[in-house]
N, C-alpha and C positions, 0 to 999 in steps of 0.2 A: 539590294535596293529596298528601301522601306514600302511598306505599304498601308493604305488608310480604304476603309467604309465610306464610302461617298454618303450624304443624305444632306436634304434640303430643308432650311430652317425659314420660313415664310419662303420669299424668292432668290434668298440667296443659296450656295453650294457649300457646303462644309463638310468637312474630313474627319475622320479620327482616325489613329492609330489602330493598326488591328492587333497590338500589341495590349490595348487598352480593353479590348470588347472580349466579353467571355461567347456571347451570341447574340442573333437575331430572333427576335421572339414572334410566331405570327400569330397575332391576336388571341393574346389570353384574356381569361376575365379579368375584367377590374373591380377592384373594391374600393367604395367609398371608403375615406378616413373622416370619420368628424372633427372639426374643427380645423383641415388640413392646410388651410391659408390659399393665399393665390398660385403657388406654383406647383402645388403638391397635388395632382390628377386623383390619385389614391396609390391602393397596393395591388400587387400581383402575387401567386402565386407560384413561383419557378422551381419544381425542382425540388419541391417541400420546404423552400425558405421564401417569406416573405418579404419582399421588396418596395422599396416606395418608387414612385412615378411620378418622374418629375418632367411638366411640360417646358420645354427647351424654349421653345418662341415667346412665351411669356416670362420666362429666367430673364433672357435677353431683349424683350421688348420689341419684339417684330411682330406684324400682324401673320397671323399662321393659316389662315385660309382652313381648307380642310384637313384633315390628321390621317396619316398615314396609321392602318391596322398594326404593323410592324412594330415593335419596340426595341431600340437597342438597349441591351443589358452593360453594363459595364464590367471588370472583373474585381475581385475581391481589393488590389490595391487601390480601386477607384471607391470603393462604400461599398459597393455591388448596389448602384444604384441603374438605374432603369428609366432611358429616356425617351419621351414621346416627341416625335420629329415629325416634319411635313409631308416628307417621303425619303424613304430609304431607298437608295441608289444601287451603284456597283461596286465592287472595290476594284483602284485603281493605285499603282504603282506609281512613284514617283523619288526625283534625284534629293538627296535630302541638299546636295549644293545648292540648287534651287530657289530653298526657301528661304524667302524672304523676311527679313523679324518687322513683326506688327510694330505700327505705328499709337501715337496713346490711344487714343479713338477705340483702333483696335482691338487694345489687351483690356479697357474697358469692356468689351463685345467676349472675353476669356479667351478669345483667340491666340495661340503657340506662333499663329506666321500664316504666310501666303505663298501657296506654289502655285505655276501652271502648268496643267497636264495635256498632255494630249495634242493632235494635230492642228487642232483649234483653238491652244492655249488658255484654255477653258480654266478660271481663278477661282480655287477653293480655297477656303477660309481654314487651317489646321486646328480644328479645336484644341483648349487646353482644357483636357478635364484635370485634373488637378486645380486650378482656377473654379470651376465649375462646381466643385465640391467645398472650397473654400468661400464661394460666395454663399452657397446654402449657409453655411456654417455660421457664417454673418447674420443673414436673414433671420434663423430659425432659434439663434441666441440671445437674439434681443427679446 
């Protein structure tokens, strides 16, 4: 049975794969990047590799309220890139039958699909990082 990172992106639920995540980082420093544009927070330090920090709710256009200290990192087939989320959740299992595939709206949002977990059928968004890396790529080429 698969399993996904719960975290919160403004007030929505979204998942990733924990097939995807190398770790949870709890509040390292950050470093400004100059000239780093609007989605780029700065860099981290993880590990002796430096990382960029990309804010997720401003990727995606949600209002993000406050920032959760946590960072998810992604692992190396993802950039190893390192995201700043709303709040970092639980990880929670789920049927991959389930899911549902996003709608356009959706995969505009890089969303992979829609499952519901839990006894209160509770609707996380699957992220697709791979999307997520390929929209930087867009952004950061022009």
């Amino acid at each position: 049975m698969p399993r996904m990172l719960l975290f919160r992106v403004g007030a929505e639920q979204y998942g990733l794969e924990i097939e995807a995540i190398q770790e949870v980082a709890d509040d390292p420093p950050l470093y400004s990047v100059p000239q780093a544009g609007a989605f780029l927070l700065g860099a981290v330090n993880l590990h002796g590799r430096v990382l960029p920090v990309i804010d997720l709710p401003a990727l995606l256009a949600v209002a993000a309220g406050p920032r959760d200290q946590r960072l998810v990192v992604l692992g190396p087939e993802c950039h190893s890139l390192v995201l700043a989320v709303s709040g970092v959740g639980r990880i929670a299992a789920f049927e991959a039958a389930d899911l549902r595939l996003p709608s356009a709206d959706e995969r505009l949002k890089v969303i992979a699909g829609v499952v519901e977990i839990g006894d209160q059928n509770e609707k996380v968004n699957l992220l697709d990082a791979g999307a997520v890396v390929e929209r930087l790529e867009i952004i950061y080429a022009a």
